[in-house]
C-alpha angles and dihedrals in degrees: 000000000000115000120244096205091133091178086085094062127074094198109156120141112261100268100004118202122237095258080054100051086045090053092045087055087054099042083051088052102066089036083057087048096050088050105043095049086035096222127150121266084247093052091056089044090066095043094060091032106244137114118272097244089067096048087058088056097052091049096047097056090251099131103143085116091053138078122218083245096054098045089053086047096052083045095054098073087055092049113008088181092056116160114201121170134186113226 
């Protein structure tokens, strides 16, 4: 099994533009998640309340399914006092 420590890859589109940097930062943050309380995809999957195959999308940057609100919102229940901040 492949790992998912995306922390590892630098994967950003050449000349990203500022919404896919933001959705980058959000993508990072549920790797980081995923990393930091050491559960299973699957396990996150049921916390926010989505398949896991979703769940492996999210984790491996592929977004294209998913609006920026929705991926804040599946966020919210993993960390309800998230701070994200466009720069």
């Amino acid at each position: 099994m492949k790992s998912t420590d995306a922390r590892k890859l630098d994967w950003k589109p050449a000349n990203p533009t500022a919404l896919e940097k933001f959705r980058w930062d959000i993508q990072q943050k549920f790797v980081s998640y995923k990393l930091d309380k050491k559960i299973s995809q699957k396990e996150m999957a049921e916390v926010i309340g989505i398949d896991e195959g979703k769940m492996s999308k999210i984790l491996h940057n592929r977004l294209e399914e998913f609006s920026t609100d929705r991926l804040i919102t599946l966020y919210e229940p993993l960390d309800p006092h998230v701070g994200l901040r466009v720069s």
